[in-house]
N, CA, C and O atoms as CSV, one atom per row, in Angstrom:
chain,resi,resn,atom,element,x,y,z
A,1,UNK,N,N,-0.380,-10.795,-10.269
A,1,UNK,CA,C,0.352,-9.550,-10.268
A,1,UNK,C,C,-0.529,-8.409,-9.741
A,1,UNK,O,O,-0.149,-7.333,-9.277
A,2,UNK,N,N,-1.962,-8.925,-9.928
A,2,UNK,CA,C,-2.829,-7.811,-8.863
A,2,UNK,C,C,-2.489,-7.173,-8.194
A,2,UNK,O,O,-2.257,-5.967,-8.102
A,3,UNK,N,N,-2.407,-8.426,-7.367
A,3,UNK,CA,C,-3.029,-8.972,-5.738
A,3,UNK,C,C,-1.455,-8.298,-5.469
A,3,UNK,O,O,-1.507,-7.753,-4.367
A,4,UNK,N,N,-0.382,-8.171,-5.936
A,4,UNK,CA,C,1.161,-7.461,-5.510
A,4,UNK,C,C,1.159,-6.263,-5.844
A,4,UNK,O,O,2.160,-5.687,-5.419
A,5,UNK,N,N,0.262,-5.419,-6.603
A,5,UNK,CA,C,-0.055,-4.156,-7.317
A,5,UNK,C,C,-0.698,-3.467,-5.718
A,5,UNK,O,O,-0.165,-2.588,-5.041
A,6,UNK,N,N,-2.240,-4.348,-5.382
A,6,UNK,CA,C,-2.638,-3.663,-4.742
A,6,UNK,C,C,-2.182,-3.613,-3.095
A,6,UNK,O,O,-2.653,-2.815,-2.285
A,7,UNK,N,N,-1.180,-4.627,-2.799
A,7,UNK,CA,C,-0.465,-4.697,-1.677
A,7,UNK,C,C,0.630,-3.492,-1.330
A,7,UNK,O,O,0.495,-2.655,-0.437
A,8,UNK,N,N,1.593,-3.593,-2.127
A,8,UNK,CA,C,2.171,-2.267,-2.564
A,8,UNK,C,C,1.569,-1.145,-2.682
A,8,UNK,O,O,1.498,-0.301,-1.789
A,9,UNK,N,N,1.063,-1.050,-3.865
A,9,UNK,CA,C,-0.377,0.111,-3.533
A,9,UNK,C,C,-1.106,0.896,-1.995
A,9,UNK,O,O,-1.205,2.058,-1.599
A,10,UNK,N,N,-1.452,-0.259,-1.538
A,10,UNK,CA,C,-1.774,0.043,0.129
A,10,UNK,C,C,-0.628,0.627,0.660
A,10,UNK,O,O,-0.491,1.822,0.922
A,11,UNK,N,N,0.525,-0.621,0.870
A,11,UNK,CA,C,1.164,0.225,2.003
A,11,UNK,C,C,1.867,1.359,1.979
A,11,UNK,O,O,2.150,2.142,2.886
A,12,UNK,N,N,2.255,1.358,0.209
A,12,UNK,CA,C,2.482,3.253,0.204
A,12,UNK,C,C,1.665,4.683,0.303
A,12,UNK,O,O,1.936,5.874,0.150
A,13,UNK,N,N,0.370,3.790,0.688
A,13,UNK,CA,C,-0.615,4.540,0.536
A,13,UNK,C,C,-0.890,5.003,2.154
A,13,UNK,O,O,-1.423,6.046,2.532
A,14,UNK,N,N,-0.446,4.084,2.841
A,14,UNK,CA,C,-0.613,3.955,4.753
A,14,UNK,C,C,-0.869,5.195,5.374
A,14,UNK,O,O,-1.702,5.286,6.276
A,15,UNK,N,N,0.070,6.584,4.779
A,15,UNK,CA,C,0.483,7.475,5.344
A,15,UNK,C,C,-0.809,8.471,5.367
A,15,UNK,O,O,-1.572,8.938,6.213
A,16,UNK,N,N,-0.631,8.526,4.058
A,16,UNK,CA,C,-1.399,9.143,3.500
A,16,UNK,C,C,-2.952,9.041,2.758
A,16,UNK,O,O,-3.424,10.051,2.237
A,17,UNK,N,N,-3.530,8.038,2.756
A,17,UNK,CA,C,-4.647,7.742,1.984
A,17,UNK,C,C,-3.849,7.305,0.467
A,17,UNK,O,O,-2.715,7.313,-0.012
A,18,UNK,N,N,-5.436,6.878,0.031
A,18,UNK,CA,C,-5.186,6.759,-1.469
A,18,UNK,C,C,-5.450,8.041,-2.150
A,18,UNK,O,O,-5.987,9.075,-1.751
A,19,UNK,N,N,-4.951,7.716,-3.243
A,19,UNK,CA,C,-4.924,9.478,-4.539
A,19,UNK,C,C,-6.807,9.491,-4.355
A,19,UNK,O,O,-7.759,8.714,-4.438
A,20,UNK,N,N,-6.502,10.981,-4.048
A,20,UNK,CA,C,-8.183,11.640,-4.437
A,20,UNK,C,C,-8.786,12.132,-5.698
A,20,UNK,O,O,-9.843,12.764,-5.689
A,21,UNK,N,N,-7.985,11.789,-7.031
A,21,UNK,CA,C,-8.595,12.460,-7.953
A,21,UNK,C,C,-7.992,10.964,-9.087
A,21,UNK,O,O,-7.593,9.957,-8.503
A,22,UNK,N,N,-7.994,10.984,-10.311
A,22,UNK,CA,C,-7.466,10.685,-11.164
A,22,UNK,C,C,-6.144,11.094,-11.389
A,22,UNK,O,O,-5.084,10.512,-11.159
A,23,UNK,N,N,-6.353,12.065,-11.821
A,23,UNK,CA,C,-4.663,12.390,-12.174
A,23,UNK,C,C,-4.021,11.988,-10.979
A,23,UNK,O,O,-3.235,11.043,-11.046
A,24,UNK,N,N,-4.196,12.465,-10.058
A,24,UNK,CA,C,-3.119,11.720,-8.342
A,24,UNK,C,C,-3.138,10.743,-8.529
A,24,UNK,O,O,-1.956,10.399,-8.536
A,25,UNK,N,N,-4.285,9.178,-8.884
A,25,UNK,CA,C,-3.940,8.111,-9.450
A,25,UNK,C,C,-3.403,7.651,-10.319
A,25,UNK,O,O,-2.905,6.534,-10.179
A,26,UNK,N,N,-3.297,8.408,-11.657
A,26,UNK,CA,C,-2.501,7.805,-12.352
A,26,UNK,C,C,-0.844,8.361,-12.154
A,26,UNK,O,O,0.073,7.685,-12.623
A,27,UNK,N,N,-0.614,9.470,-11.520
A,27,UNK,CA,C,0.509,9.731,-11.234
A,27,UNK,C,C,1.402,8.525,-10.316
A,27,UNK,O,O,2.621,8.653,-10.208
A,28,UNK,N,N,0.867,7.661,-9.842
A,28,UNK,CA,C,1.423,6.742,-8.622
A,28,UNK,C,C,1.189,5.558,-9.330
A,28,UNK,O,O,1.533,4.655,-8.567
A,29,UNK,N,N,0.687,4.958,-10.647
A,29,UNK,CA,C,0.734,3.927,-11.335
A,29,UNK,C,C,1.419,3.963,-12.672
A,29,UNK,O,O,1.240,4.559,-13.734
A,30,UNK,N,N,2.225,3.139,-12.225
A,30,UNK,CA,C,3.231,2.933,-13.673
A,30,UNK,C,C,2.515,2.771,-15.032
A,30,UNK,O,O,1.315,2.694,-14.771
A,31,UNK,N,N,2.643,2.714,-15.915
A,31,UNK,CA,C,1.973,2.070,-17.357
A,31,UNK,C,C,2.678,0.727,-17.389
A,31,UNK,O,O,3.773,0.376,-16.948
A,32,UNK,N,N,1.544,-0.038,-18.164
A,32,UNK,CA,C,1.655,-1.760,-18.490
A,32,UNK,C,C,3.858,-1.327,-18.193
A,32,UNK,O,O,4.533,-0.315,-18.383
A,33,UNK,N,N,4.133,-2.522,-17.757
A,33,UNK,CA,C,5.653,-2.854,-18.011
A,33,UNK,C,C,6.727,-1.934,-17.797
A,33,UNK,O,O,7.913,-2.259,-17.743
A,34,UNK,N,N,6.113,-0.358,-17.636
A,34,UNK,CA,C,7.211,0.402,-17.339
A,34,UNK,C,C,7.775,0.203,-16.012
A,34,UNK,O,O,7.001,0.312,-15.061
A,35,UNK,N,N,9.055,-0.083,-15.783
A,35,UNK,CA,C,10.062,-0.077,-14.251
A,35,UNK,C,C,9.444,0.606,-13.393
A,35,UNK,O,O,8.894,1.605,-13.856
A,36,UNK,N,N,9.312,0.404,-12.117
A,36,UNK,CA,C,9.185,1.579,-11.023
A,36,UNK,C,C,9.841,2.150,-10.799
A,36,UNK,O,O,11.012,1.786,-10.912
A,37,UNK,N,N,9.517,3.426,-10.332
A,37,UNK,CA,C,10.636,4.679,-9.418
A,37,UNK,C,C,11.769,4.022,-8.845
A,37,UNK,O,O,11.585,3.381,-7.811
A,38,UNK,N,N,12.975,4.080,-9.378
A,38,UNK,CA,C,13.752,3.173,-8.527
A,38,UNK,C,C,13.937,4.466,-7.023
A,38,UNK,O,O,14.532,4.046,-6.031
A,39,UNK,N,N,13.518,5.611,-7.009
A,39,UNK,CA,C,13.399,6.012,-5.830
A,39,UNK,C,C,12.200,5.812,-4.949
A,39,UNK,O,O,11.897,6.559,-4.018
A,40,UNK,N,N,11.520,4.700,-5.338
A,40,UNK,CA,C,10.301,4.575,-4.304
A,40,UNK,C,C,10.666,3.938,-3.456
A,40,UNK,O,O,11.741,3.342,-3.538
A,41,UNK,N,N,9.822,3.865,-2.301
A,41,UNK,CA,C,9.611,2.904,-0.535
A,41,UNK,C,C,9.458,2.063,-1.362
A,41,UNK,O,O,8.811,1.957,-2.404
A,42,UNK,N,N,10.376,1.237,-0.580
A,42,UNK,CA,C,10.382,-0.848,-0.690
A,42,UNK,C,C,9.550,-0.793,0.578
A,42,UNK,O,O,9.387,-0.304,1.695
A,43,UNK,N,N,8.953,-2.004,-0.779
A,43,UNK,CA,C,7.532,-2.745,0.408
A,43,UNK,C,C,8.609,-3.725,0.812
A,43,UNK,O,O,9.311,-4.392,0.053
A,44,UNK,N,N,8.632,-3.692,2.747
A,44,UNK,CA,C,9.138,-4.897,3.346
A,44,UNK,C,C,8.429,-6.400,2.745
A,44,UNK,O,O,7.206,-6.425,2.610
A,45,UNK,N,N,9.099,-7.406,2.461
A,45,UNK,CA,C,8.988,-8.857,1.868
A,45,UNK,C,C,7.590,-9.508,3.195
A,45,UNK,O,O,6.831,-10.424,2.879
A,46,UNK,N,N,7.542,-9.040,4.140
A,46,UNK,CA,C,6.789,-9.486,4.995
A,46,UNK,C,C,5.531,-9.129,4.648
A,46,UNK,O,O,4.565,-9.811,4.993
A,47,UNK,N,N,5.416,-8.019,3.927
A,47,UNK,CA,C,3.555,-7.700,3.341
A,47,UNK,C,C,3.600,-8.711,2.567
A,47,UNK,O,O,2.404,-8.982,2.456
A,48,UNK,N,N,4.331,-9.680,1.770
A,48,UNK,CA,C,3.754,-10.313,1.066
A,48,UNK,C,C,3.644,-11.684,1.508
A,48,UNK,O,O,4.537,-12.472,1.198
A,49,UNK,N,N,2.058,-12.289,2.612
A,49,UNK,CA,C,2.146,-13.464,3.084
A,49,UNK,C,C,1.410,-14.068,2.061
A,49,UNK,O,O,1.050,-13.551,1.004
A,50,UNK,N,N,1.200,-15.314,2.499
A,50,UNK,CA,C,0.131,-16.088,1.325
A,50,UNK,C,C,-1.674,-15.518,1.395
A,50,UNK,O,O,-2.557,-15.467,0.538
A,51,UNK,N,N,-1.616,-15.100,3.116
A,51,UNK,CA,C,-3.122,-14.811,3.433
A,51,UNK,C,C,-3.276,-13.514,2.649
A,51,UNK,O,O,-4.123,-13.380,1.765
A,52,UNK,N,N,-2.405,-12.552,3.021
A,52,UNK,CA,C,-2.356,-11.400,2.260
A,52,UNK,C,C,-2.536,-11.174,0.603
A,52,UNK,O,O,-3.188,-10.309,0.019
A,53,UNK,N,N,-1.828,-12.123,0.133
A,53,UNK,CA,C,-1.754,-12.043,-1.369
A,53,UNK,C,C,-3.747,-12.403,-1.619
A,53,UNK,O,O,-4.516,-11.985,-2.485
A,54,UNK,N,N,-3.933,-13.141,-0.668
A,54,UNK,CA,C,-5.057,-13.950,-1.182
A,54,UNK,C,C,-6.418,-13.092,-1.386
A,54,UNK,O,O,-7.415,-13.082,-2.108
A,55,UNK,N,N,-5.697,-12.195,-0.027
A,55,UNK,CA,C,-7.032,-11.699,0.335
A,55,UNK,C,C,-7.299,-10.227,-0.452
A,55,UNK,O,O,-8.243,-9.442,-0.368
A,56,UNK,N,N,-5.899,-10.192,-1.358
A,56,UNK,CA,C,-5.567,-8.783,-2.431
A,56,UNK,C,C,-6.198,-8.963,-3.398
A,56,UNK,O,O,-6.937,-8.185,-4.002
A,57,UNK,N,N,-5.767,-10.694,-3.731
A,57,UNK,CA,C,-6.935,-11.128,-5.294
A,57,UNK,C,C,-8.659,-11.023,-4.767
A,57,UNK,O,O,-9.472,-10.501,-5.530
A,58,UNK,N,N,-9.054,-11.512,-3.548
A,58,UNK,CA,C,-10.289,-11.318,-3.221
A,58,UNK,C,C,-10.931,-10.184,-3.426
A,58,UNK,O,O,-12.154,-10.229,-3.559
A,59,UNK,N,N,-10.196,-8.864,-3.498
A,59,UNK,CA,C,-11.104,-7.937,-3.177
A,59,UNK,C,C,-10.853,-6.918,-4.892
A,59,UNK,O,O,-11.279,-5.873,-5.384
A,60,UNK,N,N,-9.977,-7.957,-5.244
A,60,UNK,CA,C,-9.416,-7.438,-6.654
A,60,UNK,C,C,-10.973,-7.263,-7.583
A,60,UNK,O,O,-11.440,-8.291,-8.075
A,61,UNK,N,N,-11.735,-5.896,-7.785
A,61,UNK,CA,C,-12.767,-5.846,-8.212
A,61,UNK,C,C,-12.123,-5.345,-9.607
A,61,UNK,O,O,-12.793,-5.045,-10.595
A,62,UNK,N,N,-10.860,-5.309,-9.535
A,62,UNK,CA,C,-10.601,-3.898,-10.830
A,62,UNK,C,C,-10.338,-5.685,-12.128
A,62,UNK,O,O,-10.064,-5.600,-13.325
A,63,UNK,N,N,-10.538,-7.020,-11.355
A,63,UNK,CA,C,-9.958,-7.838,-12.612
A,63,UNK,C,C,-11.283,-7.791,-13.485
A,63,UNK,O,O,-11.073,-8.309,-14.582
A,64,UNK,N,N,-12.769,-7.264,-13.316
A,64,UNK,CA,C,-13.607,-7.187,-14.032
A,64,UNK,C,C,-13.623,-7.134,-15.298
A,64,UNK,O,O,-14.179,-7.718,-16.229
A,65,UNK,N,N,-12.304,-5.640,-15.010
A,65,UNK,CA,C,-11.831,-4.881,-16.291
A,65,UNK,C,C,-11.473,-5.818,-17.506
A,65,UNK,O,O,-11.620,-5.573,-18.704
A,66,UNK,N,N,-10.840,-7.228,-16.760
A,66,UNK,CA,C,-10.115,-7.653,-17.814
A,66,UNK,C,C,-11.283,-8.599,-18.976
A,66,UNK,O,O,-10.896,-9.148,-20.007
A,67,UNK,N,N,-12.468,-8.593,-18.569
A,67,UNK,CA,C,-13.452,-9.156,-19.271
A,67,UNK,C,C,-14.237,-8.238,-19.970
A,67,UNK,O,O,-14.903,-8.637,-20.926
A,68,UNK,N,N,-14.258,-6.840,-19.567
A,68,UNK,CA,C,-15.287,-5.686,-20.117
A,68,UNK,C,C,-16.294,-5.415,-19.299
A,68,UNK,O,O,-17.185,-4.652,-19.675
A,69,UNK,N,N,-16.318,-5.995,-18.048
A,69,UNK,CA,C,-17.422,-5.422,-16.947
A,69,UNK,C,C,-17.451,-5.154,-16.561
A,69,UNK,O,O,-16.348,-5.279,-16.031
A,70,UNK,N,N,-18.354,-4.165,-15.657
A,70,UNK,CA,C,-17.919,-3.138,-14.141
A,70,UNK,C,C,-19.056,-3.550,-13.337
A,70,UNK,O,O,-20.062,-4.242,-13.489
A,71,UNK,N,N,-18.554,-2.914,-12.496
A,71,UNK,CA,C,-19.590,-3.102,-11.176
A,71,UNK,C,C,-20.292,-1.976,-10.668
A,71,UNK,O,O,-19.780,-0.962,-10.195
A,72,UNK,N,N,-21.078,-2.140,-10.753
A,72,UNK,CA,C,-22.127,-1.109,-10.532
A,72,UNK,C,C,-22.612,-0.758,-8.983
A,72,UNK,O,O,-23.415,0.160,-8.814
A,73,UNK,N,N,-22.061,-1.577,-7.770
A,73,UNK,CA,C,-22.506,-1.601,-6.933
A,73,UNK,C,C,-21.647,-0.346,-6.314
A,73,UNK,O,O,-20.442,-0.113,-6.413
A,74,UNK,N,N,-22.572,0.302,-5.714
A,74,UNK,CA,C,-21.747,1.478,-4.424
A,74,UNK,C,C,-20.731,0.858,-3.678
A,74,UNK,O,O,-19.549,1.202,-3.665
A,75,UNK,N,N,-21.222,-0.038,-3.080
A,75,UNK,CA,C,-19.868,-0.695,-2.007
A,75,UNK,C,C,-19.987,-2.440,-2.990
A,75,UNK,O,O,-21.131,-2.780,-3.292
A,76,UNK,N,N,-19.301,-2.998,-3.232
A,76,UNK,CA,C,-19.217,-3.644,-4.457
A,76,UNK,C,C,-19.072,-5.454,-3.403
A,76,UNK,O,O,-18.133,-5.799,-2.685
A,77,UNK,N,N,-20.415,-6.270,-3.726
A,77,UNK,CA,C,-20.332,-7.493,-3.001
A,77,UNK,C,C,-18.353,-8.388,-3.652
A,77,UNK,O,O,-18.077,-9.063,-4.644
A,78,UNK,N,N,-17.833,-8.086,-2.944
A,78,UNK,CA,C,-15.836,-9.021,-3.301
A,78,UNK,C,C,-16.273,-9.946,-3.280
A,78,UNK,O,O,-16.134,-10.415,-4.410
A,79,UNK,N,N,-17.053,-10.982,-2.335
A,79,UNK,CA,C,-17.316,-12.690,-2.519
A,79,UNK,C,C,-18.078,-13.172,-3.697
A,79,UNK,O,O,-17.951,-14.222,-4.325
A,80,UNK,N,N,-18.921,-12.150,-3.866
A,80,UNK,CA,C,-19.975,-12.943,-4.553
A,80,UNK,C,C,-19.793,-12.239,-6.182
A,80,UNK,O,O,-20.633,-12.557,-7.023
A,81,UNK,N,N,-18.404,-11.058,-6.655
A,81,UNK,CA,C,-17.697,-10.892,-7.963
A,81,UNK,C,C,-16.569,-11.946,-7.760
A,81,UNK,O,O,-16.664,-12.866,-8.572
A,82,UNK,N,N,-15.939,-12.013,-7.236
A,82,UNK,CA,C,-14.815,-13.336,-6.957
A,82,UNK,C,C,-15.578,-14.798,-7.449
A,82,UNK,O,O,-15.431,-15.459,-8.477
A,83,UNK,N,N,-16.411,-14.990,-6.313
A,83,UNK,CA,C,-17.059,-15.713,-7.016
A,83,UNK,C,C,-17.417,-16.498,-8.516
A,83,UNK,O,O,-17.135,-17.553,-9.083
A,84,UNK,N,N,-18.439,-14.942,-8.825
A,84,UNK,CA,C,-19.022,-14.969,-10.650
A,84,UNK,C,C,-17.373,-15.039,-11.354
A,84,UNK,O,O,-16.904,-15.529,-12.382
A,85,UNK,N,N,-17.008,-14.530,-10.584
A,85,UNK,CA,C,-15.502,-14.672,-11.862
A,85,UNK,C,C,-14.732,-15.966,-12.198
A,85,UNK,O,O,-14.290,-16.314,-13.293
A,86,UNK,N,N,-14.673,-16.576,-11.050
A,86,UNK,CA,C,-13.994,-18.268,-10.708
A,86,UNK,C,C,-15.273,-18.914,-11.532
A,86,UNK,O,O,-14.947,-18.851,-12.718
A,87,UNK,N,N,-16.335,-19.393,-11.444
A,87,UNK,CA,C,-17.075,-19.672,-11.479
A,87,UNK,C,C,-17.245,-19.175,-13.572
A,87,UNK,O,O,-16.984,-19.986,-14.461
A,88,UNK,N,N,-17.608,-18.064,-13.766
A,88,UNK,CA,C,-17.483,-18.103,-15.087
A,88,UNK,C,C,-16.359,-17.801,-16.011
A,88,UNK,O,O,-16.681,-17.733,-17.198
A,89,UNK,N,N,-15.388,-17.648,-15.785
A,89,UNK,CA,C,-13.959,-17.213,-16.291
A,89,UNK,C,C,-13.062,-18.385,-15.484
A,89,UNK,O,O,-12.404,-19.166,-16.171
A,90,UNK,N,N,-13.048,-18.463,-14.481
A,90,UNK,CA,C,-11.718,-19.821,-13.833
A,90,UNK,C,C,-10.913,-18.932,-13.331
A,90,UNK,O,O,-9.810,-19.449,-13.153
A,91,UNK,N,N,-10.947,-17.530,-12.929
A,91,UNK,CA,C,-10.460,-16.561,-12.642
A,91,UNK,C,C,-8.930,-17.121,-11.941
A,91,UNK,O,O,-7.794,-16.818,-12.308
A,92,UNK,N,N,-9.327,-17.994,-10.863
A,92,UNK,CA,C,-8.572,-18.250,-9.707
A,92,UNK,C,C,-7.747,-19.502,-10.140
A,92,UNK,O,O,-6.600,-19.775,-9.786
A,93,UNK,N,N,-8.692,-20.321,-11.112
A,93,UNK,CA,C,-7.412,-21.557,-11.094
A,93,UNK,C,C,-7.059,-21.626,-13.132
A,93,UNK,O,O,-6.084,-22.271,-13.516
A,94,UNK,N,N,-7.955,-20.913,-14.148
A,94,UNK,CA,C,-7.383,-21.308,-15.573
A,94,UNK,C,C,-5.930,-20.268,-15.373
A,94,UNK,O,O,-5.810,-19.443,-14.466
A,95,UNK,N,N,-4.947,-20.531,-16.401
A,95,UNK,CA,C,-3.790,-20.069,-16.383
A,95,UNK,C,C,-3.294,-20.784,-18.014
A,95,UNK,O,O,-3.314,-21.930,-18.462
A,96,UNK,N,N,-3.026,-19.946,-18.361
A,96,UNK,CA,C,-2.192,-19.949,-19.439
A,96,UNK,C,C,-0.438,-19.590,-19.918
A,96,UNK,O,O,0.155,-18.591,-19.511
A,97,UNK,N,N,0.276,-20.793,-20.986
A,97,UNK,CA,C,1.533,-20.079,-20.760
A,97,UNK,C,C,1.770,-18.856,-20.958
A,97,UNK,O,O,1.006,-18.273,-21.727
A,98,UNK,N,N,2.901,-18.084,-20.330
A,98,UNK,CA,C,3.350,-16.898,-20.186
A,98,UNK,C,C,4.793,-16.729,-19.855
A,98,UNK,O,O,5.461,-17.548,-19.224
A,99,UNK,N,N,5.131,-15.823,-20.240
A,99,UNK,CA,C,6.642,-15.395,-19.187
A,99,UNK,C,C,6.913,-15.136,-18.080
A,99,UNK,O,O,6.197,-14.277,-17.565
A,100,UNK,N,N,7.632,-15.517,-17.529
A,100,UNK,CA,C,7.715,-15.548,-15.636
A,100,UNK,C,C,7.736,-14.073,-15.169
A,100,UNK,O,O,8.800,-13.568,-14.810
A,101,UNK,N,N,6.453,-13.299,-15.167
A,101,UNK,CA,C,6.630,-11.924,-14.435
A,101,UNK,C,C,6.980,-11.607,-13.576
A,101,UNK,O,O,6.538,-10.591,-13.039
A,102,UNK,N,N,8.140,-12.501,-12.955
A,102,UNK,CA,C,9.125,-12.367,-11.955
A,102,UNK,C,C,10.551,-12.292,-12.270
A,102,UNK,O,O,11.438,-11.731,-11.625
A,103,UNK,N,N,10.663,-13.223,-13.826
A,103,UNK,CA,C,11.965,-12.888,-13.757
A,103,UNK,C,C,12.813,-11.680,-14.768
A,103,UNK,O,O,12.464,-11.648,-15.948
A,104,UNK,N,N,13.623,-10.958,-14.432
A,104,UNK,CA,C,13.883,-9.510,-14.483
A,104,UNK,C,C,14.269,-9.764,-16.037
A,104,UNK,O,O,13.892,-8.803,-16.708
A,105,UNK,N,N,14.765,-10.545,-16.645
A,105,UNK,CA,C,14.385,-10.199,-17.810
A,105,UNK,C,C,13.257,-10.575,-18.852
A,105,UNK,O,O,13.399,-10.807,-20.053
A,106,UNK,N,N,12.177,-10.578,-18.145
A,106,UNK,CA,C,10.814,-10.582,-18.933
A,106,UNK,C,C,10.580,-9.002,-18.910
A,106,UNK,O,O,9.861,-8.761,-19.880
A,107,UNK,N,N,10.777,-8.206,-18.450
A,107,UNK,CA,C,10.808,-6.674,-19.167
A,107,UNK,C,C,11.743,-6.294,-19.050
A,107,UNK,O,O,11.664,-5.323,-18.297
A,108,UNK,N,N,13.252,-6.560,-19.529
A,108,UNK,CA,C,14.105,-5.666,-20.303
A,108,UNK,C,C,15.237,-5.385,-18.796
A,108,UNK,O,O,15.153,-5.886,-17.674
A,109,UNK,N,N,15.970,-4.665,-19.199
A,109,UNK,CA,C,17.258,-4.221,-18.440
A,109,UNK,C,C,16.582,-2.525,-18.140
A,109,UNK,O,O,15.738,-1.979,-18.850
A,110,UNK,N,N,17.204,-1.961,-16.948
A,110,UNK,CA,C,16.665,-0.222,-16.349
A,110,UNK,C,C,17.837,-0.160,-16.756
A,110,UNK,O,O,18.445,0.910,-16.725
């Protein structure tokens, strides 16, 4: 669900850059589970290829978060945190059951 966060993310971002402050960022990110703007730009279905998705989880530095670590690097090595993460977490292939965060009623009716 990243790797579709930060795809989306980008291409509404195309025009304009990304938010320059915090608050401009959190203004353009939903909270855990809340619906989106149903007045926002639809991302065309074509941003989402397999290379694309892949290469969204690759550079996905923010899944750190989900262990308690950050990265300290200025420009931040993606292969070699991708990496440590697969490698000590299973980042890429452990999976656990869950609810299909695709289907529309795993969060509720708008």
């Amino acid at each position: 669900m990243n790797a579709v966060f930060f795809i989306v993310s980008n291409w509404r971002w195309r025009d304009n850059g990304p938010p320059t402050s915090p608050e401009e960022l959190a203004a353009h990110i939903p909270e855990h589970g809340e619906a989106e703007d149903p007045e926002a730009e639809e991302v065309p279905l074509g941003e989402f290829t397999v290379d694309r998705l892949r290469e969204a989880d690759r550079l996905n530095v923010a899944a750190l978060k989900t262990w308690g670590l950050t990265c300290n690097q200025r420009t931040p090595d993606v292969d070699a945190i991708h990496a440590f993460l697969d490698d000590r977490y299973g980042h890429s292939t452990d999976d656990v059951d869950h609810a299909d965060p695709l289907d529309p009623g795993t969060w509720g009716s708008n």
